[in-house]
Backbone as CSV, one residue per row, in Angstrom:
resi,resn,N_x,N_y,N_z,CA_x,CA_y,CA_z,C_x,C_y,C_z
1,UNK,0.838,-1.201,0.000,0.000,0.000,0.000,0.865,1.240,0.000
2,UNK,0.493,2.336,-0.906,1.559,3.564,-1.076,0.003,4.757,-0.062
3,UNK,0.804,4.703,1.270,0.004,5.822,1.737,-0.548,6.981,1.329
4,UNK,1.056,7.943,0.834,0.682,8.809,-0.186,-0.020,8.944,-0.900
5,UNK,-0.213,8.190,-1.851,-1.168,7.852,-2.896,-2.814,7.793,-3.031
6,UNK,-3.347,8.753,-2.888,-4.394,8.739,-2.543,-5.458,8.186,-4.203
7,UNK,-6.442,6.765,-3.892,-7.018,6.302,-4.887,-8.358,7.189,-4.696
8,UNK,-8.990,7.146,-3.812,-10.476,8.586,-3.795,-10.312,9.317,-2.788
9,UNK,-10.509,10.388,-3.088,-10.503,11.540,-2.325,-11.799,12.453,-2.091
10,UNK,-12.832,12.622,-1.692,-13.904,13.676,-1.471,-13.631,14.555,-0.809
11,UNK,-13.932,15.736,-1.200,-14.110,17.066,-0.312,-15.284,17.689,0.013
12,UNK,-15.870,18.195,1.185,-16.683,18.908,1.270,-18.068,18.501,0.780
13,UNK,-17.821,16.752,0.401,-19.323,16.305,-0.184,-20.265,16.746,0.856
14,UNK,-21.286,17.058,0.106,-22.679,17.493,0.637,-23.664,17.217,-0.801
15,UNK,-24.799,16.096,-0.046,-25.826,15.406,-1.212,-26.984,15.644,-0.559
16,UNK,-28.103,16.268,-0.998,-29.500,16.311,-0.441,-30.595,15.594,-1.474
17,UNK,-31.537,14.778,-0.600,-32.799,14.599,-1.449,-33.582,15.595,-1.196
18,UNK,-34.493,16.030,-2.219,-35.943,17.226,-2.294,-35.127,18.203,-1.214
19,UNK,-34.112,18.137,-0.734,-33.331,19.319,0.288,-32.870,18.795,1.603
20,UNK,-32.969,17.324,1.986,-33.084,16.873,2.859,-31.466,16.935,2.787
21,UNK,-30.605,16.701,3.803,-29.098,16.204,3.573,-28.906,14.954,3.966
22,UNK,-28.360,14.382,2.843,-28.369,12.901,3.046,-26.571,12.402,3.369
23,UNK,-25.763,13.352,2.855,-23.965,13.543,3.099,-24.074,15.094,3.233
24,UNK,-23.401,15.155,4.822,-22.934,16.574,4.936,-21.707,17.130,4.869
25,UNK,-20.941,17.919,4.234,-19.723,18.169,4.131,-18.831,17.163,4.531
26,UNK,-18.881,15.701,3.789,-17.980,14.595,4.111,-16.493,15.010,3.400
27,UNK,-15.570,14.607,3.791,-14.241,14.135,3.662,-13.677,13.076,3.881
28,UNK,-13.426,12.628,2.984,-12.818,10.786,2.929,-11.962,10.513,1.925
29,UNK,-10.771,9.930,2.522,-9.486,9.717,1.945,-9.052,8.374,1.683
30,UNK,-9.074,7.760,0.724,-8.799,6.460,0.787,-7.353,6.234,-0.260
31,UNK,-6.172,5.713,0.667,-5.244,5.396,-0.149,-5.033,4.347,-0.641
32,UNK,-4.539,4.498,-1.806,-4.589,3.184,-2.531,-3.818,1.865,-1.722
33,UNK,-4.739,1.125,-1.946,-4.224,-0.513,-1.330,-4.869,-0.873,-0.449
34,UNK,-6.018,0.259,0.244,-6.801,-0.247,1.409,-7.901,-1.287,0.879
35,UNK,-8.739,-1.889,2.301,-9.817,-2.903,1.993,-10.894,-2.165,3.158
36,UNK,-11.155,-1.193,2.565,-12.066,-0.164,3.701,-13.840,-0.731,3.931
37,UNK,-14.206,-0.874,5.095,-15.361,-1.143,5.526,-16.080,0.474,5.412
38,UNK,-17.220,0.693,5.174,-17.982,1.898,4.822,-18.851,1.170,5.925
39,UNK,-19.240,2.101,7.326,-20.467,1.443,7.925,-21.026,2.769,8.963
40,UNK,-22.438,2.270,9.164,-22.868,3.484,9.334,-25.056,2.827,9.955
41,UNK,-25.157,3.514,10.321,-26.774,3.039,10.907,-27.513,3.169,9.707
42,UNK,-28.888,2.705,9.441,-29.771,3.266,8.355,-29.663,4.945,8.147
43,UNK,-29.689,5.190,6.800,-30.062,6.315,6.730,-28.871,7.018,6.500
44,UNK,-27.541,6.284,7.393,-26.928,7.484,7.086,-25.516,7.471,6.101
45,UNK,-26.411,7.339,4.762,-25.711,8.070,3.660,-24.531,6.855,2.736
46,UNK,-24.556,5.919,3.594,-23.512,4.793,2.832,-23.819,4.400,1.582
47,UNK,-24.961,4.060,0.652,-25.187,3.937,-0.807,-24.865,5.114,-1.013
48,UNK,-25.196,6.055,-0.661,-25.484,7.527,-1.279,-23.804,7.850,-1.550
49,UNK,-23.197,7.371,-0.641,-21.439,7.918,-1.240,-21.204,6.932,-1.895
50,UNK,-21.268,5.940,-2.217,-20.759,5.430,-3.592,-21.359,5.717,-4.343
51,UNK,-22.681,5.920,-4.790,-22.962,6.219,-5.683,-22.936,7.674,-6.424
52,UNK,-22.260,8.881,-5.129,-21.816,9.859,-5.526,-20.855,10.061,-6.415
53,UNK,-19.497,8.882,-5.347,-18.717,9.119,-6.287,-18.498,8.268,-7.176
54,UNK,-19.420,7.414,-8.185,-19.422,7.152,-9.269,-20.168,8.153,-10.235
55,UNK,-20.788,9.249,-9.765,-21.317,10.698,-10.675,-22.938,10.019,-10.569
56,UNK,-23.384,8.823,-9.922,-24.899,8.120,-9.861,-25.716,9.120,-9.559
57,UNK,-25.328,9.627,-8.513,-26.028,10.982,-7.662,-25.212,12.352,-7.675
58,UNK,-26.139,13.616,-8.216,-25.010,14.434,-8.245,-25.027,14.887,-6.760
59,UNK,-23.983,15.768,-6.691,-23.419,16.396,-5.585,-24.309,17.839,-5.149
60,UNK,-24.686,18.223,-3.846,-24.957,19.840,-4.294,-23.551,20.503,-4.178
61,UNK,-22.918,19.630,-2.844,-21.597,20.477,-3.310,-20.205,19.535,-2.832
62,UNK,-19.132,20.386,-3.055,-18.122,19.213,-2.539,-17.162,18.655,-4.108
63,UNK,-16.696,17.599,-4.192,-15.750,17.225,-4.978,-15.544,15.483,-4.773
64,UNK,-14.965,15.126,-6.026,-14.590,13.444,-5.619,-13.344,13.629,-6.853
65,UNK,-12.546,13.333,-6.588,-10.961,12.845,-7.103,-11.011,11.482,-7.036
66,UNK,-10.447,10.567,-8.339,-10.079,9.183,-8.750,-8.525,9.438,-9.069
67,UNK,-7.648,9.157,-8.229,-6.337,9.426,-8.561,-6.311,11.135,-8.936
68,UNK,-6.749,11.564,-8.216,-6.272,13.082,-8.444,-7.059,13.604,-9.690
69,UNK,-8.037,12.867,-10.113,-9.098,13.584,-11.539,-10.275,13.299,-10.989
70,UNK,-11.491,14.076,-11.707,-12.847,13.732,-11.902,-13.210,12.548,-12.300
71,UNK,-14.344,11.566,-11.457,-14.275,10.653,-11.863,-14.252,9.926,-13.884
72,UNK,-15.019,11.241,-13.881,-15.261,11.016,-15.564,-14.413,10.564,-16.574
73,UNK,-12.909,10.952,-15.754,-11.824,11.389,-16.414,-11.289,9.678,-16.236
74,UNK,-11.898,9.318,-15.425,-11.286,8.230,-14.458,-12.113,6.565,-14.190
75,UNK,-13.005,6.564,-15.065,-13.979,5.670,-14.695,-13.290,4.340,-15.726
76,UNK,-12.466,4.555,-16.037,-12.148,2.838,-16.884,-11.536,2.026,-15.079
77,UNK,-10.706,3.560,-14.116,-9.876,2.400,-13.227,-10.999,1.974,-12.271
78,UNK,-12.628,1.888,-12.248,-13.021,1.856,-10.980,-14.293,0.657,-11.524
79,UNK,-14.596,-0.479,-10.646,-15.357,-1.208,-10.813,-16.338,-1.056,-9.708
80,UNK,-18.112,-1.708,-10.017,-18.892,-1.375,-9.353,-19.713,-2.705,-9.210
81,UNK,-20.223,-2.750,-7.874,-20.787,-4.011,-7.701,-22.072,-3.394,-6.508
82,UNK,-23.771,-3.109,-7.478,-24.485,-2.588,-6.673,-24.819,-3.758,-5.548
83,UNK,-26.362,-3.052,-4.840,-26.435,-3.795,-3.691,-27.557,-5.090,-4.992
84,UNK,-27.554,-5.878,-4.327,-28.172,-7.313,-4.678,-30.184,-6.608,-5.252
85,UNK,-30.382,-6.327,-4.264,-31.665,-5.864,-4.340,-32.419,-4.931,-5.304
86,UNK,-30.989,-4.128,-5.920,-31.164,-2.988,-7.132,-31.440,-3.542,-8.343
87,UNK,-31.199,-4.839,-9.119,-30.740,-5.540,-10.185,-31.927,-6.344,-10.455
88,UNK,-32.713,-6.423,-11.800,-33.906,-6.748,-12.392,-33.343,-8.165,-12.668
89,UNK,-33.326,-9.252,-11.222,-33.005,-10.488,-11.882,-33.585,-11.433,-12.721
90,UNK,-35.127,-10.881,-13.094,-35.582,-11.586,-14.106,-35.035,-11.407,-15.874
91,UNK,-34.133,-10.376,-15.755,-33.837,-10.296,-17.446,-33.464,-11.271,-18.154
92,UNK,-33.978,-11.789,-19.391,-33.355,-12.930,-19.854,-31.522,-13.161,-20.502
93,UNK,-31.160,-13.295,-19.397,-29.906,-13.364,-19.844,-29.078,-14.648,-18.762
94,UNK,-28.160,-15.076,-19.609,-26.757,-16.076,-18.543,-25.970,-15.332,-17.907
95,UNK,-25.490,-16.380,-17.108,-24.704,-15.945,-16.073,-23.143,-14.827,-16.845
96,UNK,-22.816,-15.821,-18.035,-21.842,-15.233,-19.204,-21.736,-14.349,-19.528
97,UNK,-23.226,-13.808,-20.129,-23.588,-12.907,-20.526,-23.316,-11.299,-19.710
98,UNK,-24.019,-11.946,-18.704,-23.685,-10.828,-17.368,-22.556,-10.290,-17.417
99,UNK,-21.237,-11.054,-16.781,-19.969,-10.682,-17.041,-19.493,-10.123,-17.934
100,UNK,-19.759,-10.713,-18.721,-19.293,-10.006,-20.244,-19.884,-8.408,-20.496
101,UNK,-20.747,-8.258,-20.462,-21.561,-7.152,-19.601,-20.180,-6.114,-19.384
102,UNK,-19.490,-6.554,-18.729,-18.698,-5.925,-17.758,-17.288,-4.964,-18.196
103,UNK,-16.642,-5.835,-19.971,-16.212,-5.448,-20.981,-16.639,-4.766,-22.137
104,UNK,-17.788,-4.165,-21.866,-18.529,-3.338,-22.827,-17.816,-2.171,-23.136
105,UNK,-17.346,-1.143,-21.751,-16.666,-0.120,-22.198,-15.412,-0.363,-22.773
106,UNK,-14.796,-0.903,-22.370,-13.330,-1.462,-23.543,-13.798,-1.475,-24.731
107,UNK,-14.561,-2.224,-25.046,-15.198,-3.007,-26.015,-16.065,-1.504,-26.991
108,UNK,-16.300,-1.021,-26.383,-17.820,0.008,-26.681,-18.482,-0.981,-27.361
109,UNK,-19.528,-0.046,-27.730,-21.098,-0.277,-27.726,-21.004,-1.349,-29.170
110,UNK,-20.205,-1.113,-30.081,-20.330,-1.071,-31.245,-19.596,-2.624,-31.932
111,UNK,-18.971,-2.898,-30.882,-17.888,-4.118,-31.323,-18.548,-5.193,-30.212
112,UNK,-18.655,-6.493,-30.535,-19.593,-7.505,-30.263,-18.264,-8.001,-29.295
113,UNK,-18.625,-9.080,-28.505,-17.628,-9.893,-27.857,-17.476,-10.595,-28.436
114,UNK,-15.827,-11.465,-28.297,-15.479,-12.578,-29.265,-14.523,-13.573,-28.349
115,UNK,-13.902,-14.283,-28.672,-12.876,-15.293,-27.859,-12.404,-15.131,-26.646
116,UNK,-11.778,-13.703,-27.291,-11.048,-13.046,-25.675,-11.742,-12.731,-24.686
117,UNK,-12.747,-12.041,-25.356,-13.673,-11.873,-24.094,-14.541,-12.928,-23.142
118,UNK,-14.794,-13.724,-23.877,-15.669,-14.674,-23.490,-14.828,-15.700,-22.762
119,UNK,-13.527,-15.644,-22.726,-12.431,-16.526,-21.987,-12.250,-15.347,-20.828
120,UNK,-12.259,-14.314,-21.061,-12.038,-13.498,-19.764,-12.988,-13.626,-18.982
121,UNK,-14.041,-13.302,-19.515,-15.557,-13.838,-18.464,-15.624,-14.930,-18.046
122,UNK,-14.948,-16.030,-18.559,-14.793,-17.213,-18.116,-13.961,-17.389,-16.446
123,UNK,-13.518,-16.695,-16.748,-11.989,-16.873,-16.025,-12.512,-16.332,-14.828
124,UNK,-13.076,-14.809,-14.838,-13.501,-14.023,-13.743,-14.625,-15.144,-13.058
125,UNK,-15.637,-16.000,-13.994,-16.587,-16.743,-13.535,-16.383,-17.890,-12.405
126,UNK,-14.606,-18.203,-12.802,-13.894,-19.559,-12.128,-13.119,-18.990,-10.947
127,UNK,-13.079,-17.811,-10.648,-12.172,-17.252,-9.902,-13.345,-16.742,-8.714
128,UNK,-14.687,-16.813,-8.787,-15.566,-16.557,-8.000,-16.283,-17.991,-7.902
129,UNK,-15.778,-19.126,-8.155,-16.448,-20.568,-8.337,-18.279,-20.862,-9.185
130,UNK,-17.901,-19.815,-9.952,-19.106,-19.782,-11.453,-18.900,-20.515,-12.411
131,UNK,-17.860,-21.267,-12.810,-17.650,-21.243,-13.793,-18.477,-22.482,-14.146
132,UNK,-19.019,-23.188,-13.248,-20.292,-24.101,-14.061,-21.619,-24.005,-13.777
133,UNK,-21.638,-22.406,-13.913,-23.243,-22.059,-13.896,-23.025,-20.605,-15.403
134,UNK,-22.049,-20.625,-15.817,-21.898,-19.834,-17.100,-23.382,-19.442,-17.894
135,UNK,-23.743,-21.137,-18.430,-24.760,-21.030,-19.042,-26.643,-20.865,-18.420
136,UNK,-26.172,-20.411,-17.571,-27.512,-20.573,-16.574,-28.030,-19.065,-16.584
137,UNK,-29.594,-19.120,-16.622,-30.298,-18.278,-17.002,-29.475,-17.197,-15.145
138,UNK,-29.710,-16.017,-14.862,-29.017,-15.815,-13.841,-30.668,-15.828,-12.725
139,UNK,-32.144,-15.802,-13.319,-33.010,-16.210,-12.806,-32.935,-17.258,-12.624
140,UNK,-32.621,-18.037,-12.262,-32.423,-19.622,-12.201,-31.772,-19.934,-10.728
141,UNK,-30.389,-19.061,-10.389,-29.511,-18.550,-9.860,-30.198,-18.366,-8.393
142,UNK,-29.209,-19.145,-7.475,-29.462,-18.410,-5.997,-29.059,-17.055,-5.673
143,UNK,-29.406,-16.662,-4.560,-28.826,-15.024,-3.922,-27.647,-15.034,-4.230
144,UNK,-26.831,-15.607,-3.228,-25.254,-15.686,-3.569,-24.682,-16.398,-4.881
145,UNK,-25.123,-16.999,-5.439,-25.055,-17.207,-6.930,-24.787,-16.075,-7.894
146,UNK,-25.984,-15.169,-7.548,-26.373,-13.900,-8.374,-25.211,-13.342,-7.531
147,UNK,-25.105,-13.017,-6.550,-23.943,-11.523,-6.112,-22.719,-12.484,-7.186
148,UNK,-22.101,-13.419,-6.649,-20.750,-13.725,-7.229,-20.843,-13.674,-8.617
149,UNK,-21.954,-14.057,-9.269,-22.074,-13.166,-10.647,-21.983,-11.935,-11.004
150,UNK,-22.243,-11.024,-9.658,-22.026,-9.463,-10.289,-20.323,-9.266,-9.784
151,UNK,-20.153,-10.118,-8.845,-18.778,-9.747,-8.323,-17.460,-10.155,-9.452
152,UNK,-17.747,-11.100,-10.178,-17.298,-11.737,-11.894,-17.400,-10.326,-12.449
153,UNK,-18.824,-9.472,-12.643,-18.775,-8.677,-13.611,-17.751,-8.007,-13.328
154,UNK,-17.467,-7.571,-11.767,-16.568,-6.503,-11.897,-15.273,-7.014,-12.037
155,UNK,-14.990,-7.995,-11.346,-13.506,-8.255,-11.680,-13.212,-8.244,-12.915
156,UNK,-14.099,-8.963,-14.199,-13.670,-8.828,-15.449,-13.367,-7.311,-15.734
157,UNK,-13.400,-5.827,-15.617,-12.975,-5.161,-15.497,-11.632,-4.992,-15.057
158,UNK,-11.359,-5.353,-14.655,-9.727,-5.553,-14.197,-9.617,-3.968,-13.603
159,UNK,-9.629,-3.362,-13.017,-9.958,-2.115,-12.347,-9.049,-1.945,-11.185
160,UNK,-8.709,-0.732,-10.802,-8.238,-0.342,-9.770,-8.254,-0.091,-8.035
161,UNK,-9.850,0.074,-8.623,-10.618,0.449,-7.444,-11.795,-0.230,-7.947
162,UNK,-12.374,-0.724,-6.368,-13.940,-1.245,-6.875,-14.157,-1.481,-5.608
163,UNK,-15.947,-0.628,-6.169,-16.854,0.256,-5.090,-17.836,-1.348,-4.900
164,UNK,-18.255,-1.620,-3.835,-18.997,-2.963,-3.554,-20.249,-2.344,-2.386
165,UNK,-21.262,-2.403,-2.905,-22.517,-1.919,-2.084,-23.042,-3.244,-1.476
166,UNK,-22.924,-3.469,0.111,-23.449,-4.364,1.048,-23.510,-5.751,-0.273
167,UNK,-21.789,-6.436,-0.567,-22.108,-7.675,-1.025,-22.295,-9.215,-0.559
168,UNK,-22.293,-8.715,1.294,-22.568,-9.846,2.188,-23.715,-10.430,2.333
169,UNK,-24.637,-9.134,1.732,-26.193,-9.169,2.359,-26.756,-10.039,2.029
170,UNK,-27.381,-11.141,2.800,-28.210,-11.814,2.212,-27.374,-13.301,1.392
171,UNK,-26.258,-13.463,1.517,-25.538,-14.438,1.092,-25.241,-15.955,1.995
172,UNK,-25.072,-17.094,1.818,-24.676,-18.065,2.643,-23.169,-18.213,2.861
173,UNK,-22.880,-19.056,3.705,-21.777,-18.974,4.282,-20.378,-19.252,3.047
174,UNK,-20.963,-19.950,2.622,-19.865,-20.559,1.042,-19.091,-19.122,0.289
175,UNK,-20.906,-18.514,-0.297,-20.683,-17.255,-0.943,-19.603,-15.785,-0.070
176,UNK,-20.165,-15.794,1.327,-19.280,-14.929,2.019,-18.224,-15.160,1.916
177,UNK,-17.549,-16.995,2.074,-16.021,-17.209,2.074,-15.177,-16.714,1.012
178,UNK,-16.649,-16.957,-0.275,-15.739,-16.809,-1.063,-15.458,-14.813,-1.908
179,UNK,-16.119,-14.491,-1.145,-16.004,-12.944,-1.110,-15.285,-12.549,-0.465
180,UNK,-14.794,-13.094,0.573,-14.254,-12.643,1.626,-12.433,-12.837,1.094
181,UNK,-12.491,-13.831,0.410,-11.222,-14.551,0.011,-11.011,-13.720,-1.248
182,UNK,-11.967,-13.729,-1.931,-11.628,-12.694,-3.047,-11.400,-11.014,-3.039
183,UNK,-11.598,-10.351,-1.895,-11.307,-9.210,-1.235,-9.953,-8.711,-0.757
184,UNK,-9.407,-9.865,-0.571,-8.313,-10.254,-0.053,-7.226,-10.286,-0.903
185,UNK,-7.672,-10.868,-1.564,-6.927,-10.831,-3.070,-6.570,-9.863,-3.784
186,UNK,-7.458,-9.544,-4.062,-7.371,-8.028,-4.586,-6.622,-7.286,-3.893
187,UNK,-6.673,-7.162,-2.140,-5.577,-6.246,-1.774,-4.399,-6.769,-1.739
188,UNK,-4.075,-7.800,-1.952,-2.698,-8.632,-2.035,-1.935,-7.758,-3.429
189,UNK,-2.828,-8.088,-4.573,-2.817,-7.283,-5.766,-2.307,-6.251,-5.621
190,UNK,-2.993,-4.996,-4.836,-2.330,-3.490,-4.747,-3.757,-2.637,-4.908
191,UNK,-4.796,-3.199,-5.447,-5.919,-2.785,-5.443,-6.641,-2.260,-4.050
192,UNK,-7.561,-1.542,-4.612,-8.690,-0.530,-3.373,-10.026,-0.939,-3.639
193,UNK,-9.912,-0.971,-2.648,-11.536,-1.791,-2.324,-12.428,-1.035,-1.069
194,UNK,-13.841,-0.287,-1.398,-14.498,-0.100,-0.483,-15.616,-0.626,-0.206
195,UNK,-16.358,-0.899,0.639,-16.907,-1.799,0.797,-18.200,-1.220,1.634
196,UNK,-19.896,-0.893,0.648,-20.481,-0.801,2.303,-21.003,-2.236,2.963
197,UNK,-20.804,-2.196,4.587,-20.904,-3.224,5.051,-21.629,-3.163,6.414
198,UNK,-22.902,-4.477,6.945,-23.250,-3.947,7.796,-23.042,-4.846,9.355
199,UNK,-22.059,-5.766,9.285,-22.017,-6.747,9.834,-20.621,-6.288,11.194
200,UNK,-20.753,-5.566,12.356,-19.876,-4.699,12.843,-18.781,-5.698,13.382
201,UNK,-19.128,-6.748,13.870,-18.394,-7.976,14.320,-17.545,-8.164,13.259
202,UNK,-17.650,-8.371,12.504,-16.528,-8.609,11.230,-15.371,-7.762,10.514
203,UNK,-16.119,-6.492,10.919,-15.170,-5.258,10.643,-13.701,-5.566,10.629
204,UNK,-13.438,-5.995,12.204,-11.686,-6.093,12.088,-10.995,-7.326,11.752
205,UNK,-11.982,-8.324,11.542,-11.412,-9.313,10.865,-11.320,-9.376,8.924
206,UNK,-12.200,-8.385,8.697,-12.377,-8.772,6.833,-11.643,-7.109,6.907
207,UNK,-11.948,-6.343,7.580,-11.044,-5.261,6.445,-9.809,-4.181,7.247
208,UNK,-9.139,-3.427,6.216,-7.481,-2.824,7.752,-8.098,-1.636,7.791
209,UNK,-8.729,-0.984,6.917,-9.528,0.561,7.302,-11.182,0.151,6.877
210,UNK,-11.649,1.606,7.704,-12.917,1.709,8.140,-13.364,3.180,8.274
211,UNK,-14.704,3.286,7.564,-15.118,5.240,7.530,-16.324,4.666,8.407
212,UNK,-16.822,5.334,9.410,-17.744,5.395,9.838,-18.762,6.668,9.392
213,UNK,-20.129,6.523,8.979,-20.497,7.774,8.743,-22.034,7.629,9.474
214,UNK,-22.266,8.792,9.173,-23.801,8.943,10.061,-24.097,10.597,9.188
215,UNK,-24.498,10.349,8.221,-24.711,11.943,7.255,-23.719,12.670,7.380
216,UNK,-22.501,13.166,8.737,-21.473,13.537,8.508,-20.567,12.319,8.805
217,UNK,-18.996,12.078,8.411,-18.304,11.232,8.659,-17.497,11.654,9.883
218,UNK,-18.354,10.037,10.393,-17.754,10.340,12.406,-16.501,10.161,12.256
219,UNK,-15.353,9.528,11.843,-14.036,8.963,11.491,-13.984,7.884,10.309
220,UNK,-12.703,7.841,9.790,-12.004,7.347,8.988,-10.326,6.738,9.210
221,UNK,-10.129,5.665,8.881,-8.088,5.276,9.300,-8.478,3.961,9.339
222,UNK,-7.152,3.053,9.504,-7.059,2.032,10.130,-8.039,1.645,11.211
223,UNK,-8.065,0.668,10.860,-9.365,0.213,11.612,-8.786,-0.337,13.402
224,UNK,-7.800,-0.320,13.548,-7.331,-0.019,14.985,-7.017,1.329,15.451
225,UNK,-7.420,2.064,14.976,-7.130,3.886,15.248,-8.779,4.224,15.275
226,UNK,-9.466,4.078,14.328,-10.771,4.374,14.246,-12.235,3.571,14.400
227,UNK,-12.431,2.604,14.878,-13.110,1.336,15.026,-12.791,1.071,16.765
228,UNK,-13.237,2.358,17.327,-13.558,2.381,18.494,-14.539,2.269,19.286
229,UNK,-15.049,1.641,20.348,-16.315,1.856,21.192,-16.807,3.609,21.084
230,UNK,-15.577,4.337,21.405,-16.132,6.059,21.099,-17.105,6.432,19.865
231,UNK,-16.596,6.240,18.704,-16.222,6.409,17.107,-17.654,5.834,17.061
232,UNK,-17.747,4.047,17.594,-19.803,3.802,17.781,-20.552,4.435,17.879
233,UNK,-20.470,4.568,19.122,-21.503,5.268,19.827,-21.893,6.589,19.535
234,UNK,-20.425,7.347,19.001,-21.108,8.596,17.990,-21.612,8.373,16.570
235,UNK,-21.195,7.082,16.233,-22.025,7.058,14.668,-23.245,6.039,15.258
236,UNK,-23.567,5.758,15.819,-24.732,4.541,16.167,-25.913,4.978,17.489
237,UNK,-25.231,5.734,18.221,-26.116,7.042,18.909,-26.531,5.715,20.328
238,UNK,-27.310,5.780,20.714,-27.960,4.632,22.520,-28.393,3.933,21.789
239,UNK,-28.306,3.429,19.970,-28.713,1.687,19.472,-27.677,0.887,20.106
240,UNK,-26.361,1.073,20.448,-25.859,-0.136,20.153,-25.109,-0.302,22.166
241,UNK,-24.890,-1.619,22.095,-24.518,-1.875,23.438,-23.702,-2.790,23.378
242,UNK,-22.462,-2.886,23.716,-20.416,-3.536,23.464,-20.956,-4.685,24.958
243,UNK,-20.304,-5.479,24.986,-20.185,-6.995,25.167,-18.691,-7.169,25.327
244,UNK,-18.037,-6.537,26.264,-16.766,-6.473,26.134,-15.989,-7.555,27.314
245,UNK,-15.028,-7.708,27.152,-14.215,-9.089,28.037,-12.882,-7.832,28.420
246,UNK,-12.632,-7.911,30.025,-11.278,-7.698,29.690,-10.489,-6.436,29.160
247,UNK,-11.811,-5.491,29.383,-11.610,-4.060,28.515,-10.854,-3.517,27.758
248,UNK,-11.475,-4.831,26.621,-10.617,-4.558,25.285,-11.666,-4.000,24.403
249,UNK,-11.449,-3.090,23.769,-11.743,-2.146,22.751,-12.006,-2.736,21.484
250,UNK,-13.183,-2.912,20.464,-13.241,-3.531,19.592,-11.877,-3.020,18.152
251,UNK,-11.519,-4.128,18.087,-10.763,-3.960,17.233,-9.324,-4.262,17.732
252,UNK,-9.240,-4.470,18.974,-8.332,-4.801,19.607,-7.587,-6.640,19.063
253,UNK,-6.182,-6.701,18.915,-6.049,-7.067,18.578,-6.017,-9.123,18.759
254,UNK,-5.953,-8.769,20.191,-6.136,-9.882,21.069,-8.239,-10.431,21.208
255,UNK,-8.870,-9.443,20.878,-10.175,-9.834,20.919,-11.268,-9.303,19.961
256,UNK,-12.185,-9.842,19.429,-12.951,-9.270,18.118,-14.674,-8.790,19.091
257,UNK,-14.623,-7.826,18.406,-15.489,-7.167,19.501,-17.302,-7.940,19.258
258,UNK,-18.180,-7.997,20.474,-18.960,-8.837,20.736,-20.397,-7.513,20.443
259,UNK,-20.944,-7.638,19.827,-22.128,-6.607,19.836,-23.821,-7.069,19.517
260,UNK,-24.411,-6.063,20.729,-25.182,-6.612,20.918,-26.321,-5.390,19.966
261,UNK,-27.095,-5.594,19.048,-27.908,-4.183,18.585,-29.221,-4.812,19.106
262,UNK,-29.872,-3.597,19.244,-31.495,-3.249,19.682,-32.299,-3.367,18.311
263,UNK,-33.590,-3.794,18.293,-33.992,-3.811,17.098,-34.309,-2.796,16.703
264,UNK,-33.872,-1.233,17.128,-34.221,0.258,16.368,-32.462,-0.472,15.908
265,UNK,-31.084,-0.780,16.344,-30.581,-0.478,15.529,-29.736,-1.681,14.542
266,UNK,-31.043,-1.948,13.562,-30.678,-3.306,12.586,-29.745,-2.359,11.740
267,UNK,-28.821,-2.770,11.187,-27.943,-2.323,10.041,-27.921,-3.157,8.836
268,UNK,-28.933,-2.563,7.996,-29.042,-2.746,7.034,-29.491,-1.316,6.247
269,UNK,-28.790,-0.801,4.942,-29.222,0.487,4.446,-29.703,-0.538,2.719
């Protein structure tokens, strides 16, 4: 990981619906090579920043840098993997197809896929354990079936950065491993990976940084600097209640922190 190196950068984001503020003057720095957890209570604002800074949602104000440019300038290095729930899984299409999907902009609009591609989609398909559901309608397809199919799409991108909206949700234990393993990978690679995620127990075991947000961003860093009982309780407010041994601090390295939520505070956005 090159600290320096900053892969996204926001300034001063601020996003409102009908006027509401949904990101208030956020700042978030992510250097390249991290495997950053994005987490945060309902509501506050975690789709809404990725999809800012992919240009999904405009800004009212503020900025997003991809290596020091506009994303526009910048969108071949960044792959996207929405949340599960966004995606019309009845379209008639294969699992193949999907992926391939994914080489269009290389490709543009205009030039069909051929060998290469269809061996690259292959490849991304076998590297997420797809590769013998290729030909399968993706309606056909379990939950975690379908995510590791969109998680194929993006890797076939071969990308720099890639934005992943809650890809735990709703998955079985197989599919998590194998997300979890493939996350991993990628940062082995040199790649940036953000991640929204709502599972707080897992935080310091699947990723090394962590933004906490709540419409403004409570903290951001290494997830042993910022992935504090404090850092909670200001982004999670009297929902959440620590289960602690030994008064160790979640994230601590000797113990993975134990949490107990209230049903006002389910985390799921």
């Amino acid at each position: 990981m090159n600290d320096n190196k900053l892969a996204i950068e926001a300034t001063d984001l601020t996003v409102a619906y009908q006027e509401k503020p949904v990101l208030w003057d956020v700042d978030l720095e992510a250097p390249e090579g991290v495997l950053m957890a994005v987490v945060g209570p309902n509501g506050a604002g975690k789709s809404t920043l990725m999809k800012t800074i992919l240009g999904l949602v405009p800004a009212a104000a503020g900025q997003v840098r991809v290596y020091g440019k506009p994303y526009e300038q910048q969108r071949h290095l960044v792959g996207y993997v929405p949340q599960r729930g966004s995606v019309d899984w009845d379209f008639p299409t294969d699992a193949l197809d999907v992926v391939t999907m994914g080489l269009y902009r290389r490709l543009g609009w205009m030039r069909r896929p051929g060998k290469a591609e269809r061996a690259a989609a292959l490849d991304a398909l076998d590297q997420v354990g797809m590769a013998d559901f290729a030909d399968r309608q993706i309606s056909q397809l379990s939950g975690g079936q379908q995510q590791r199919v969109f998680l194929a799409r993006a890797l076939v991108q071969d990308a720099r950065i890639y934005l992943m909206d809650e890809p735990f949700a709703g998955v079985d234990a197989t599919t998590e491993r194998a997300i979890i393993g493939l996350l991993r990978e990628l940062r082995r690679q040199g790649k940036t990976v953000l991640v929204v995620h709502h599972d707080l127990q897992t935080v310091p075991e699947y990723f090394d940084w962590v933004t906490l947000l709540n419409v403004r961003r409570i903290a951001s860093g290494p997830v042993a600097e910022a992935f504090t009982e404090d850092n909670l309780r200001r982004a999670y407010g009297g929902r959440i209640a620590f289960l602690r041994e030994n008064g160790q601090p979640p994230g601590a390295a000797d113990h993975e922190p134990q949490l107990e939520l209230s049903s006002a505070g389910a985390l799921n956005q």
